[in-house]
PDB file of the backbone (N, CA, C, O) and the ligand in Angstrom, with CONECT records:
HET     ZN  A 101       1
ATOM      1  N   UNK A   1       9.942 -15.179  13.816  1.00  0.00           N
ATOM      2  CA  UNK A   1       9.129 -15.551  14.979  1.00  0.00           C
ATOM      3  C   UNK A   1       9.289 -17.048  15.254  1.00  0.00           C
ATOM      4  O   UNK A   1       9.286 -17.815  14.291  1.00  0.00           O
ATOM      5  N   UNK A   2       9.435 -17.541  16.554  1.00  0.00           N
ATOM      6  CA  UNK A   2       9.512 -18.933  16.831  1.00  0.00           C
ATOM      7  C   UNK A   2       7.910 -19.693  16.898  1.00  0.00           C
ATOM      8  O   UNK A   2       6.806 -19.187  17.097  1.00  0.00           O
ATOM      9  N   UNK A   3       8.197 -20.685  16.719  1.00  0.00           N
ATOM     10  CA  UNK A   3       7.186 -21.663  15.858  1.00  0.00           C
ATOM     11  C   UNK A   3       6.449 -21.509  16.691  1.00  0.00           C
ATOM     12  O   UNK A   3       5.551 -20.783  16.266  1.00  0.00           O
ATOM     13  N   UNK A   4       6.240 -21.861  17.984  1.00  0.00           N
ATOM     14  CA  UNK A   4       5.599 -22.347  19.393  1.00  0.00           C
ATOM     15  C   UNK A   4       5.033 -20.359  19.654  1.00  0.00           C
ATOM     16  O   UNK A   4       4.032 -19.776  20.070  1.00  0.00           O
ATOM     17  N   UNK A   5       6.024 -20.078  19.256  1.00  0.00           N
ATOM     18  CA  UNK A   5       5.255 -18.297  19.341  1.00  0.00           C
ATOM     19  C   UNK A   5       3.841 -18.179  18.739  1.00  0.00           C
ATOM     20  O   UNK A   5       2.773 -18.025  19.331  1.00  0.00           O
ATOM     21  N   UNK A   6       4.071 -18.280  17.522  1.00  0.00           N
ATOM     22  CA  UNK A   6       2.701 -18.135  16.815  1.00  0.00           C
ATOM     23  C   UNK A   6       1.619 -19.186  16.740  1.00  0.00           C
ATOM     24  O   UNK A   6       0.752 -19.486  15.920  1.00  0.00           O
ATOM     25  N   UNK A   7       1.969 -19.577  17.786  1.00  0.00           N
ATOM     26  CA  UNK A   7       0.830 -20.966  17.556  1.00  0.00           C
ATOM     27  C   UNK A   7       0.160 -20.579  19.017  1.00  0.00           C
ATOM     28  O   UNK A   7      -0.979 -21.043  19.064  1.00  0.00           O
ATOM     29  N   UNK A   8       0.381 -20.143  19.760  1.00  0.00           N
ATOM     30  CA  UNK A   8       0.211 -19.237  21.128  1.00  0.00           C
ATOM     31  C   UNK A   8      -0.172 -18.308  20.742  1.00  0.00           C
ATOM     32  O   UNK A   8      -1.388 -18.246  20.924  1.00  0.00           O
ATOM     33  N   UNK A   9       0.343 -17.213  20.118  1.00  0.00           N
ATOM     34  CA  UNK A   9      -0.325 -15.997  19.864  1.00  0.00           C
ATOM     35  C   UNK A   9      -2.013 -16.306  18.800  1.00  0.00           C
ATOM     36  O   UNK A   9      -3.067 -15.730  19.072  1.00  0.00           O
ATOM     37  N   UNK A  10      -1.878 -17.146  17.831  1.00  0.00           N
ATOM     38  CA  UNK A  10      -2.906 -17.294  16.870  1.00  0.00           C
ATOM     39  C   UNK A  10      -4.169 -18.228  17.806  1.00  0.00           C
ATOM     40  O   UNK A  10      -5.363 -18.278  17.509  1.00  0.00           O
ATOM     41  N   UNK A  11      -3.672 -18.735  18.679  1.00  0.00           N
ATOM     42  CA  UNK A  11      -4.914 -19.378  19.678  1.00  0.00           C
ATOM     43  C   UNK A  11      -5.741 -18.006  20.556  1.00  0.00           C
ATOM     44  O   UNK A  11      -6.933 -17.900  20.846  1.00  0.00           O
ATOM     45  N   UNK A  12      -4.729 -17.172  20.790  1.00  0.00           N
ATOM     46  CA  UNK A  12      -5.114 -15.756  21.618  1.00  0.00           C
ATOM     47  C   UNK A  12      -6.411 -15.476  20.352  1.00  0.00           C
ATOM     48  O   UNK A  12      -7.640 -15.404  20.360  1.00  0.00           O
ATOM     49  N   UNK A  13      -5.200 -15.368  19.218  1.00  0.00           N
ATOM     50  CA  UNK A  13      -6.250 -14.727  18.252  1.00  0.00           C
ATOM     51  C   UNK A  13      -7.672 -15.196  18.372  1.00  0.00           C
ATOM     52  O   UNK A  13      -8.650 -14.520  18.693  1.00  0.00           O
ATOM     53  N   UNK A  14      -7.623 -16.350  18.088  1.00  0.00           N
ATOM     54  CA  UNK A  14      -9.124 -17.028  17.762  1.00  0.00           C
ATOM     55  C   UNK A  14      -9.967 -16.413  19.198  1.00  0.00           C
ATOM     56  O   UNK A  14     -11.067 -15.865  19.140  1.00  0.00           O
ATOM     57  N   UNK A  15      -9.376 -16.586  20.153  1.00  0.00           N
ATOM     58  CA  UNK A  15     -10.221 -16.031  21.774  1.00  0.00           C
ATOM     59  C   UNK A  15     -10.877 -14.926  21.788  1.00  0.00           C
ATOM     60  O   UNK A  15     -11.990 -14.619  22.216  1.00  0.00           O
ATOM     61  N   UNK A  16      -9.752 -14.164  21.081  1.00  0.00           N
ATOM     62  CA  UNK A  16     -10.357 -12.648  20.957  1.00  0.00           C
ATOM     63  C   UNK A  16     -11.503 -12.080  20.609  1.00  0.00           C
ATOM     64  O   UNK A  16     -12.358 -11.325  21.073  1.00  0.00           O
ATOM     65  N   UNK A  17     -11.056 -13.155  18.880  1.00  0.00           N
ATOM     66  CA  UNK A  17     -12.058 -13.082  17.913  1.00  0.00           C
ATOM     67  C   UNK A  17     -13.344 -13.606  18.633  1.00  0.00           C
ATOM     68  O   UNK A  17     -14.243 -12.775  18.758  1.00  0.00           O
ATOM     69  N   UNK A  18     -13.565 -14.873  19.129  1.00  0.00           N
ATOM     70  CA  UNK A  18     -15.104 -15.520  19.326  1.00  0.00           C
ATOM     71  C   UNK A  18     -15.390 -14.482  20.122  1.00  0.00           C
ATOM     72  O   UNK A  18     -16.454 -13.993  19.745  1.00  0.00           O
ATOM     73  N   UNK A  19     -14.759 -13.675  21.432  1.00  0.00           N
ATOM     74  CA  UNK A  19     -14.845 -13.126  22.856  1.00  0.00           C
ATOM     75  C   UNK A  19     -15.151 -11.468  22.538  1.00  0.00           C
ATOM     76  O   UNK A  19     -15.613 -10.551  23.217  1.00  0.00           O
ATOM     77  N   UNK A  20     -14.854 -11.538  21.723  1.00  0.00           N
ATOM     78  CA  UNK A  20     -14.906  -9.473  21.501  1.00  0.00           C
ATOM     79  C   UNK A  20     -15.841  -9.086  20.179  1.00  0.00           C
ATOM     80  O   UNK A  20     -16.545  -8.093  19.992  1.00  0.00           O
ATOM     81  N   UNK A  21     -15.574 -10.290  19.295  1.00  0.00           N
ATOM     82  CA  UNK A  21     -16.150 -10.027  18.355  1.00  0.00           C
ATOM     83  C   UNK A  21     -17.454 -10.582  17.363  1.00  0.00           C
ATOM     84  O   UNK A  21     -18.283  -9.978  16.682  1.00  0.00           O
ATOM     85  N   UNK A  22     -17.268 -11.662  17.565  1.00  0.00           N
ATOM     86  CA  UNK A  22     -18.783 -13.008  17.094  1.00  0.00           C
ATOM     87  C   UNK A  22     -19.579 -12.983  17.326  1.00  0.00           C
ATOM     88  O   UNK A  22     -20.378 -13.657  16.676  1.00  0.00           O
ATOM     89  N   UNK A  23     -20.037 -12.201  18.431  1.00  0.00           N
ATOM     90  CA  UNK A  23     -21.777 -12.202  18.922  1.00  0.00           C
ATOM     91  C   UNK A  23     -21.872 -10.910  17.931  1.00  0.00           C
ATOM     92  O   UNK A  23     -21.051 -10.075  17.550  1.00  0.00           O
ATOM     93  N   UNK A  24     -23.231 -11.133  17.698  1.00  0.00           N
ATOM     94  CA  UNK A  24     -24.438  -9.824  17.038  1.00  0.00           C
ATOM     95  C   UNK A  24     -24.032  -8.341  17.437  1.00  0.00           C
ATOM     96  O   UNK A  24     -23.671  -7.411  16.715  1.00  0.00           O
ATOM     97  N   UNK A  25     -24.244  -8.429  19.136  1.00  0.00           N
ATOM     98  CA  UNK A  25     -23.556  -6.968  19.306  1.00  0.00           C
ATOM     99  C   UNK A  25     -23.184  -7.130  20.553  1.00  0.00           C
ATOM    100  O   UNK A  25     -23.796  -7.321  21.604  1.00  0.00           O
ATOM    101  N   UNK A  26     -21.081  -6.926  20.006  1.00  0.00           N
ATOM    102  CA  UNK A  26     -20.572  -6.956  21.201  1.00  0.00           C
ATOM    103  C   UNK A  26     -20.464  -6.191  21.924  1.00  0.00           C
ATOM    104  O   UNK A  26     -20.778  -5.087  21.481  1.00  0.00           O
ATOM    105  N   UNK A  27     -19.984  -6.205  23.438  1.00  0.00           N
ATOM    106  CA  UNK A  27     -19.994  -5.136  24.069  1.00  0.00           C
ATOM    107  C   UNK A  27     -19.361  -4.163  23.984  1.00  0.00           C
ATOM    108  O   UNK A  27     -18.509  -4.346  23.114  1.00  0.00           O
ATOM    109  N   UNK A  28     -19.262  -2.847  24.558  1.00  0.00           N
ATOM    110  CA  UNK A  28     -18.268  -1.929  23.595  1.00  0.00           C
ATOM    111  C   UNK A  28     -17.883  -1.610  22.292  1.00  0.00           C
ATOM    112  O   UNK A  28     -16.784  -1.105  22.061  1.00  0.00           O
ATOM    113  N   UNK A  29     -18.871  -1.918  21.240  1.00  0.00           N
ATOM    114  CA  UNK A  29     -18.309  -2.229  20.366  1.00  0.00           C
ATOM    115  C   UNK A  29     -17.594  -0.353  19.691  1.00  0.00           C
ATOM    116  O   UNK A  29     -17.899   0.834  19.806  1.00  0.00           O
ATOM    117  N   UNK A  30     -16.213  -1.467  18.799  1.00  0.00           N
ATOM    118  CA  UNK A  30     -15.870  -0.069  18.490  1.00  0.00           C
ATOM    119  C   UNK A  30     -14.822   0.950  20.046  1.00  0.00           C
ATOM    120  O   UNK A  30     -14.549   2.150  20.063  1.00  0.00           O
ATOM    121  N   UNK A  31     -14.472  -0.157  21.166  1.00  0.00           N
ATOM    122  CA  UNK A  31     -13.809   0.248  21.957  1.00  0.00           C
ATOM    123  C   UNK A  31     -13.072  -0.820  22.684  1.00  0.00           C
ATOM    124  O   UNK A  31     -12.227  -0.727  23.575  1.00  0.00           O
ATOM    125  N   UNK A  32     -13.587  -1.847  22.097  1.00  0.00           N
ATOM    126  CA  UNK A  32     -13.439  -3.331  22.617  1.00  0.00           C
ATOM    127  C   UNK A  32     -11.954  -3.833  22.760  1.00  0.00           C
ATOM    128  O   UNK A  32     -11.748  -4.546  23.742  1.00  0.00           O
ATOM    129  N   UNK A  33     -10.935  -3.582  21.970  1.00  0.00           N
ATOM    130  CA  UNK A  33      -9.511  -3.819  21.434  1.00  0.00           C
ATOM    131  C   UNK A  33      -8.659  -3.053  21.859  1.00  0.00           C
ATOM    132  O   UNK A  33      -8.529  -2.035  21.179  1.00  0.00           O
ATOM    133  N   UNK A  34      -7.930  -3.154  22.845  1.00  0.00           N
ATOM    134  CA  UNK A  34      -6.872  -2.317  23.337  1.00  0.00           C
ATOM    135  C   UNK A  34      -5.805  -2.319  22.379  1.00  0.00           C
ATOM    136  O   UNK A  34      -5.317  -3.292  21.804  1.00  0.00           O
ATOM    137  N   UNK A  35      -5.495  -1.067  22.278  1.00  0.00           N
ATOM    138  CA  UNK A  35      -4.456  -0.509  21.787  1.00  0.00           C
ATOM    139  C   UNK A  35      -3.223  -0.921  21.716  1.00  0.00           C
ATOM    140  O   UNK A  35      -2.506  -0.650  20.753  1.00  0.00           O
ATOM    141  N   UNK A  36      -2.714  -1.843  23.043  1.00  0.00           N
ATOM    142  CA  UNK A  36      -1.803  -2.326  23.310  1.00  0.00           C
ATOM    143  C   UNK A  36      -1.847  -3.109  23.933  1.00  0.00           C
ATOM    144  O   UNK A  36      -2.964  -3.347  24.391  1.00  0.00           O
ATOM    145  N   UNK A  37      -0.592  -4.094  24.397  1.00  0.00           N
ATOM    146  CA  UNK A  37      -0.598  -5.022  25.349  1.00  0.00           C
ATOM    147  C   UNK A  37      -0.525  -6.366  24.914  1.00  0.00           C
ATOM    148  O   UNK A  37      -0.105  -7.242  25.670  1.00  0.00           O
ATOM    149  N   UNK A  38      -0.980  -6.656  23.501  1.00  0.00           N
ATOM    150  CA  UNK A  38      -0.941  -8.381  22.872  1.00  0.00           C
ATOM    151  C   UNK A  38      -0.668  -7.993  21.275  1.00  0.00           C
ATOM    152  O   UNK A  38      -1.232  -7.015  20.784  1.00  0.00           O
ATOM    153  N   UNK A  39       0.247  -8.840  20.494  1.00  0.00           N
ATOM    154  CA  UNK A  39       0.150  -8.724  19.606  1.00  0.00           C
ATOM    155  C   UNK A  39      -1.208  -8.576  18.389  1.00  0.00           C
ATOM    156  O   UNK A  39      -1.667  -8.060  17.369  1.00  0.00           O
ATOM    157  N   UNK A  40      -1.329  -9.456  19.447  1.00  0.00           N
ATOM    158  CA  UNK A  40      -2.846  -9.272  18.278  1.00  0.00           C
ATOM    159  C   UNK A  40      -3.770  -8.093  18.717  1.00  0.00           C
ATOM    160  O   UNK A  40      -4.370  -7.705  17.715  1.00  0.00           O
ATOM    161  N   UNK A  41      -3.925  -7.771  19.208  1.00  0.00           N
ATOM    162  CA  UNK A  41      -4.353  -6.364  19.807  1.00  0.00           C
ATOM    163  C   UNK A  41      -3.852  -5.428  18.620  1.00  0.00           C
ATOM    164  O   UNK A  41      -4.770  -4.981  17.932  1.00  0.00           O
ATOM    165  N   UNK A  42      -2.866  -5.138  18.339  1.00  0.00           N
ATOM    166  CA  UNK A  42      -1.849  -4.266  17.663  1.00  0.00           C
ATOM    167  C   UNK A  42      -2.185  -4.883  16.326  1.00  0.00           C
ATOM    168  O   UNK A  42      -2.416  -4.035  15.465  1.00  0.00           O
ATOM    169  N   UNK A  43      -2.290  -6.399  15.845  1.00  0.00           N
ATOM    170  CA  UNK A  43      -2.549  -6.628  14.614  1.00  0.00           C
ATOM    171  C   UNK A  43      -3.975  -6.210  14.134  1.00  0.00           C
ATOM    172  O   UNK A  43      -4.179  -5.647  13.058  1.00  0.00           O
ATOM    173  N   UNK A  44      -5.036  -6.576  15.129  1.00  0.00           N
ATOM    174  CA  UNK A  44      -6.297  -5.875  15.133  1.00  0.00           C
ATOM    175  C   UNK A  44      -6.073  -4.339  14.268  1.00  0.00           C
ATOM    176  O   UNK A  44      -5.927  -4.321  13.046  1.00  0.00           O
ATOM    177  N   UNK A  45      -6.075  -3.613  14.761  1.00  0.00           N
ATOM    178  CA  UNK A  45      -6.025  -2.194  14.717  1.00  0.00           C
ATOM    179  C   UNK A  45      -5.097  -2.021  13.294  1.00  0.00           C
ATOM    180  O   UNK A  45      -5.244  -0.892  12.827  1.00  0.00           O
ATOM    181  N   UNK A  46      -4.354  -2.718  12.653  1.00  0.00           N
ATOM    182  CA  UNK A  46      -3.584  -2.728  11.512  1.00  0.00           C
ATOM    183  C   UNK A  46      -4.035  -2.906  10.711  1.00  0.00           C
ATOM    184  O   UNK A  46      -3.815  -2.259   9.687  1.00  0.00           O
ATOM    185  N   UNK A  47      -5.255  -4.287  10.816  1.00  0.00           N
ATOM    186  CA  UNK A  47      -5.882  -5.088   9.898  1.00  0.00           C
ATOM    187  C   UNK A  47      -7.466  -4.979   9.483  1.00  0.00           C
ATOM    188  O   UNK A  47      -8.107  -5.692   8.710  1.00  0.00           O
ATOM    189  N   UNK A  48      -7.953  -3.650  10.390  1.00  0.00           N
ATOM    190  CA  UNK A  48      -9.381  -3.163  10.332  1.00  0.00           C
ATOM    191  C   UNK A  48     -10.148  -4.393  10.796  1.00  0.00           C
ATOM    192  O   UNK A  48     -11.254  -4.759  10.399  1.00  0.00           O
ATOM    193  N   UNK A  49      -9.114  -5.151  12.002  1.00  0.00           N
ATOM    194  CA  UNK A  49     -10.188  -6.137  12.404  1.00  0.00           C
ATOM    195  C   UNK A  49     -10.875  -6.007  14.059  1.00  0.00           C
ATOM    196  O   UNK A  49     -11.394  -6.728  14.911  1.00  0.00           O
ATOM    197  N   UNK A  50     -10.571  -4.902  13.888  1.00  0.00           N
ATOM    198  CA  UNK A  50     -10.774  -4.511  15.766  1.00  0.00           C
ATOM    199  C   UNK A  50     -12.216  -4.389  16.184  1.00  0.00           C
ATOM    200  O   UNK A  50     -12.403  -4.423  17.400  1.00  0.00           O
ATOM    201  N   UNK A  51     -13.140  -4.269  15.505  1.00  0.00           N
ATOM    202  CA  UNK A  51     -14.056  -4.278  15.866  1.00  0.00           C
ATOM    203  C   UNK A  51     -14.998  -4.405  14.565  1.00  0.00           C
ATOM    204  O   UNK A  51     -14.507  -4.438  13.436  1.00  0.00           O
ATOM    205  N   UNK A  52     -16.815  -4.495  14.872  1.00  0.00           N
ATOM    206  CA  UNK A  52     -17.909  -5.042  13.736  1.00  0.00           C
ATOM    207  C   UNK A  52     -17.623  -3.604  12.765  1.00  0.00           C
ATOM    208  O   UNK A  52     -17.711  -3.625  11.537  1.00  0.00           O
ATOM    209  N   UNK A  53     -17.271  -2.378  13.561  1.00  0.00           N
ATOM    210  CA  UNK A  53     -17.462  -1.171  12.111  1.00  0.00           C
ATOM    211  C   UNK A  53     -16.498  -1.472  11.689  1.00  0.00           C
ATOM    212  O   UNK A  53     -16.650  -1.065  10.537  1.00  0.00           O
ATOM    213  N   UNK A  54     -15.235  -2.040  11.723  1.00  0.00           N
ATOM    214  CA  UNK A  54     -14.027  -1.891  11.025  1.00  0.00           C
ATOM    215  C   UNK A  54     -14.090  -3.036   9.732  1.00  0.00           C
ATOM    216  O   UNK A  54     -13.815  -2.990   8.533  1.00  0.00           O
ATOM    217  N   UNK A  55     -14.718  -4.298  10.865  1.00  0.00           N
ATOM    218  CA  UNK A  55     -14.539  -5.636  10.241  1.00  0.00           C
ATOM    219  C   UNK A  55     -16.065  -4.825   8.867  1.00  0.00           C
ATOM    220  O   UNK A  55     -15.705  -4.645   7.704  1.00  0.00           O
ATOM    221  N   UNK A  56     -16.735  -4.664   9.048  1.00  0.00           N
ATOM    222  CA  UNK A  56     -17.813  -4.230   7.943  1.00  0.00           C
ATOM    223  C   UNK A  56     -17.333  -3.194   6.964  1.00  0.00           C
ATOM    224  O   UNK A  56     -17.583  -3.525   5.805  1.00  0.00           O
ATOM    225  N   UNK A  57     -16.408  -1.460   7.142  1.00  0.00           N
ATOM    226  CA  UNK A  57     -15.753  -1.471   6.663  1.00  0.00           C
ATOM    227  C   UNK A  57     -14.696  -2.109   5.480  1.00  0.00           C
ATOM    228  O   UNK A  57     -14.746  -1.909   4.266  1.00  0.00           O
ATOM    229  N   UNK A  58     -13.983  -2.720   6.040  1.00  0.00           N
ATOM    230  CA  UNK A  58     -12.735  -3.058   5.528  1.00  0.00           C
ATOM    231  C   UNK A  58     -12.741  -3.891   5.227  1.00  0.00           C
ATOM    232  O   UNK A  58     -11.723  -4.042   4.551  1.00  0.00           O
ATOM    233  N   UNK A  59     -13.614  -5.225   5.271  1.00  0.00           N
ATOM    234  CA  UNK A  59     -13.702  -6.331   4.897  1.00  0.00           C
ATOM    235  C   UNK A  59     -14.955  -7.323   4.528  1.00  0.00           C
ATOM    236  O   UNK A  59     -15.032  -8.525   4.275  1.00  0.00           O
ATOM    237  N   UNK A  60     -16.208  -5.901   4.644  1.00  0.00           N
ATOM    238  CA  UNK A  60     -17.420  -6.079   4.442  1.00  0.00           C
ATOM    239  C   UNK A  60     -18.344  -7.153   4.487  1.00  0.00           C
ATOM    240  O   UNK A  60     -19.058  -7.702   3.648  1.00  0.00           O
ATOM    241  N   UNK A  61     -18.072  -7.345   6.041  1.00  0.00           N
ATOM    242  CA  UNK A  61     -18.750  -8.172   6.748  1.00  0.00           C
ATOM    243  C   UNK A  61     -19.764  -7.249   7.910  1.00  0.00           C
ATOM    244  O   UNK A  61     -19.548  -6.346   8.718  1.00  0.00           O
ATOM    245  N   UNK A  62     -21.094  -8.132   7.427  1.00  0.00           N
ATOM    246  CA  UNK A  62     -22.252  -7.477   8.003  1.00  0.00           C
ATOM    247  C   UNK A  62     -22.075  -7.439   9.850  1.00  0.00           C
ATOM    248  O   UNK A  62     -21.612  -8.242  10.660  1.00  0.00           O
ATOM    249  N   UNK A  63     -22.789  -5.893   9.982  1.00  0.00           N
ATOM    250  CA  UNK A  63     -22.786  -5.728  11.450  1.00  0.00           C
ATOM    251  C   UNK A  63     -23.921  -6.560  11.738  1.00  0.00           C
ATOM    252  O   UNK A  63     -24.367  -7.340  10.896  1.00  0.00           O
ATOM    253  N   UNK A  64     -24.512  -6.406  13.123  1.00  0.00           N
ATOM    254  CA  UNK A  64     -25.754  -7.050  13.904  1.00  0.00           C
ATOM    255  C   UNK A  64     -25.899  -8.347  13.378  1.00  0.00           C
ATOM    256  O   UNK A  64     -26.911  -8.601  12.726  1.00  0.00           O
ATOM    257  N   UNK A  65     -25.172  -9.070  13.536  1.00  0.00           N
ATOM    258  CA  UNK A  65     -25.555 -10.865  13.581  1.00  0.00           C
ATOM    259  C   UNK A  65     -23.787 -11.349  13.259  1.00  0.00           C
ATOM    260  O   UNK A  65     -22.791 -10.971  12.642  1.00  0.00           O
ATOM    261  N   UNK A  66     -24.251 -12.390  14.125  1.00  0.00           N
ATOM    262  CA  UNK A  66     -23.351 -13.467  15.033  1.00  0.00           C
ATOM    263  C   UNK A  66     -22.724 -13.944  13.555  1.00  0.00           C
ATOM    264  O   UNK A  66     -23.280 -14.348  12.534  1.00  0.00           O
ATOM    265  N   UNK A  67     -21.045 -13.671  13.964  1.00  0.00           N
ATOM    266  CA  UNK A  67     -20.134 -13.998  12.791  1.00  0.00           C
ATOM    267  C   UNK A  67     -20.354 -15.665  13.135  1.00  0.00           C
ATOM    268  O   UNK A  67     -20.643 -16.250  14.179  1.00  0.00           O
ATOM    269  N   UNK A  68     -20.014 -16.239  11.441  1.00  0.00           N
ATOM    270  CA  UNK A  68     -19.911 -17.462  11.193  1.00  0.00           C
ATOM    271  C   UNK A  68     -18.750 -17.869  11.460  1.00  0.00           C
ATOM    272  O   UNK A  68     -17.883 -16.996  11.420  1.00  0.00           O
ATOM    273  N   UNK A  69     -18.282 -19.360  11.837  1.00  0.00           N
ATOM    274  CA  UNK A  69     -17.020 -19.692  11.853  1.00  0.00           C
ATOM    275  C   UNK A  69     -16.157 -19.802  10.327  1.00  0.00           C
ATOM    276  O   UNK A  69     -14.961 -20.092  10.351  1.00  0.00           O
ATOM    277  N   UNK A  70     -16.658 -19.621   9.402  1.00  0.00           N
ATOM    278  CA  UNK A  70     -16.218 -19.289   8.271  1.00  0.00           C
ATOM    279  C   UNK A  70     -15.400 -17.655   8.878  1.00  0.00           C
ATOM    280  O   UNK A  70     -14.222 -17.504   9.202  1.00  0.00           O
ATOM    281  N   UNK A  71     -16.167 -16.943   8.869  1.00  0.00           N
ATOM    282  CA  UNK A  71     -15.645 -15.616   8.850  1.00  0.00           C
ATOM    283  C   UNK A  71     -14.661 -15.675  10.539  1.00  0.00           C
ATOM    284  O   UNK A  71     -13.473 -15.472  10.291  1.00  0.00           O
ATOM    285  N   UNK A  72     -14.842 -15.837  11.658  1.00  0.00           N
ATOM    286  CA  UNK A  72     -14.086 -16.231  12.177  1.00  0.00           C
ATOM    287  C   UNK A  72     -12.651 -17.109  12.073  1.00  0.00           C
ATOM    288  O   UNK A  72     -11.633 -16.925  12.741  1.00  0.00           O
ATOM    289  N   UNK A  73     -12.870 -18.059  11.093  1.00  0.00           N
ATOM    290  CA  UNK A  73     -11.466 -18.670  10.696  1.00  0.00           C
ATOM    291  C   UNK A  73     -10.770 -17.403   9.844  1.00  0.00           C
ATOM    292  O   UNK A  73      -9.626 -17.088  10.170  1.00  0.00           O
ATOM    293  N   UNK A  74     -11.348 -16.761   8.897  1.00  0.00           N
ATOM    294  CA  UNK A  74     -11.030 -15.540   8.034  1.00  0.00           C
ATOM    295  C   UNK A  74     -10.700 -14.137   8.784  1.00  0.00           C
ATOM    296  O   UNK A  74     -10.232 -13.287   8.026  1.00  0.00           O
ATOM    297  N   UNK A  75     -10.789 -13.916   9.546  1.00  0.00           N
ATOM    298  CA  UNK A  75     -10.657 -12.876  10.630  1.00  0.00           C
ATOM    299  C   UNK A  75      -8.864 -13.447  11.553  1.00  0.00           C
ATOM    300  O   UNK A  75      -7.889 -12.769  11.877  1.00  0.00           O
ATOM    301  N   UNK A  76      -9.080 -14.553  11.655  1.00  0.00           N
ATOM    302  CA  UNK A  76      -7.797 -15.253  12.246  1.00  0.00           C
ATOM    303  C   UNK A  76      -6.610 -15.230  11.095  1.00  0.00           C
ATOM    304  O   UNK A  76      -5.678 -14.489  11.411  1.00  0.00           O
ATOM    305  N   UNK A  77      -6.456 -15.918   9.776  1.00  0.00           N
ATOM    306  CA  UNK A  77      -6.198 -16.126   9.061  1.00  0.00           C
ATOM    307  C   UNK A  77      -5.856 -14.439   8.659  1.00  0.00           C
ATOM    308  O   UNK A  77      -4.691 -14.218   8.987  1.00  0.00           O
ATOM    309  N   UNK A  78      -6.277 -13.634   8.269  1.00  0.00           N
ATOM    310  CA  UNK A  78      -5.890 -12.114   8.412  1.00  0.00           C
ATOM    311  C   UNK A  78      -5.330 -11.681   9.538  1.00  0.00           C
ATOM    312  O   UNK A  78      -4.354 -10.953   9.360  1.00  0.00           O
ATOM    313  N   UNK A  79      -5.609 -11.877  10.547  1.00  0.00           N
ATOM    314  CA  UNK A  79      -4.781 -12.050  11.533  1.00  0.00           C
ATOM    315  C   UNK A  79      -3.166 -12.302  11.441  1.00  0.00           C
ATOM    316  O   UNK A  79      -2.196 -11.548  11.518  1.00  0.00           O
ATOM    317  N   UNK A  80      -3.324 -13.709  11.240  1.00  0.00           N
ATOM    318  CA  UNK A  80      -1.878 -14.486  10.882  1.00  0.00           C
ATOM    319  C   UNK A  80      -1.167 -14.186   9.785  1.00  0.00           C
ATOM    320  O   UNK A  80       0.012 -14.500   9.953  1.00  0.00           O
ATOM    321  N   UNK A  81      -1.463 -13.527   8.322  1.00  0.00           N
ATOM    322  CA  UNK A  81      -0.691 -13.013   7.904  1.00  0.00           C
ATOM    323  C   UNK A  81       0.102 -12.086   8.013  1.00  0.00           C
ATOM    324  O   UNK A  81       1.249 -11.955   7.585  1.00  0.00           O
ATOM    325  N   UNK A  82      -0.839 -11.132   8.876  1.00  0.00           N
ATOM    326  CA  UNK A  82       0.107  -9.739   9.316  1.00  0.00           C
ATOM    327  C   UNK A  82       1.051 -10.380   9.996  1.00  0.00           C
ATOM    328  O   UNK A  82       2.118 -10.557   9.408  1.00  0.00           O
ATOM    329  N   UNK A  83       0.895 -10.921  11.484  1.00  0.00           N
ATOM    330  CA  UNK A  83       1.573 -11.273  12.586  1.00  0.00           C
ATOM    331  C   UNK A  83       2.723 -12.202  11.982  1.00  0.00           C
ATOM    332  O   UNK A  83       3.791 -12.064  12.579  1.00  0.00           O
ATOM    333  N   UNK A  84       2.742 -13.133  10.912  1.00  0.00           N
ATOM    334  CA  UNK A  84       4.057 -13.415  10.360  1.00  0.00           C
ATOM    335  C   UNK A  84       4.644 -12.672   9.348  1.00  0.00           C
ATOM    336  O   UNK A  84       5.587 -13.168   8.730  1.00  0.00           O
ATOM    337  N   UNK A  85       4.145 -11.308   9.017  1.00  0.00           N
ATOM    338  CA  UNK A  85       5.178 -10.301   8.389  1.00  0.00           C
ATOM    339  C   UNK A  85       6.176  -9.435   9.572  1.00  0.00           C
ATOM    340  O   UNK A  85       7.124  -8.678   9.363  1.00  0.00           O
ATOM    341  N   UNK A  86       5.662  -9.798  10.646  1.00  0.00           N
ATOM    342  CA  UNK A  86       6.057  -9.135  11.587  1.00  0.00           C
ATOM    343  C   UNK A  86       7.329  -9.748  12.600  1.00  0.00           C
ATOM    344  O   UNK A  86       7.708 -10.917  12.673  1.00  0.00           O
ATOM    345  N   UNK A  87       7.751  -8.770  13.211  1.00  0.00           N
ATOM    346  CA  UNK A  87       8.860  -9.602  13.781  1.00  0.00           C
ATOM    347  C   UNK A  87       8.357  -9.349  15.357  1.00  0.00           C
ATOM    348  O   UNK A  87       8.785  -8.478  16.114  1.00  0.00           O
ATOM    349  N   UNK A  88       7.387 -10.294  15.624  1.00  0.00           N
ATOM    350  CA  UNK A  88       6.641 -10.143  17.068  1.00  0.00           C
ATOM    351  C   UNK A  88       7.025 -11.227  17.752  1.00  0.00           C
ATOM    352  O   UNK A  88       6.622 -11.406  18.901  1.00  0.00           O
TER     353      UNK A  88
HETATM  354 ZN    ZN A 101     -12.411  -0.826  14.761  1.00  0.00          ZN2+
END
């Protein structure tokens, strides 16, 4: 992946993350993450980070209250490992 790629795509990431996922209860939740269309979209859904049941699930972080930027940097950061195993 080119350098300037993932530094673009991992800014998406963070957007996503504050925008779909950080508030208490997002909208849709649990439908919020398209399937397709952005890499990270696709890394979402790989990484059980697509939404609060997955992220609580899989990485057992509490539903109903507003993720910390701790767990937000950690949500990205999982993010970015997949997306540089990948040839996106
Ligand atoms: Zn999910």
């Amino acid at each position: 992946m080119r350098q300037r790629g993932i530094e673009t795509i991992l800014e998406h990431a963070e957007q996503f993350v504050r925008d779909r996922l950080a508030t208490a209860e997002p909208a849709n939740d649990g439908k919020q993450t398209p399937m397709r269309n952005h890499p990270v979209f696709i890394a979402q859904h790989a990484t059980g980070t697509c939404c609060r049941g997955c992220l609580s699930k899989w990485h057992h972080i509490a539903k109903g209250r507003e993720l910390t930027d701790d767990e937000v940097a950690y949500v990205v950061a999982v993010l970015e490992r997949w997306l540089r195993l990948q040839d996106v």
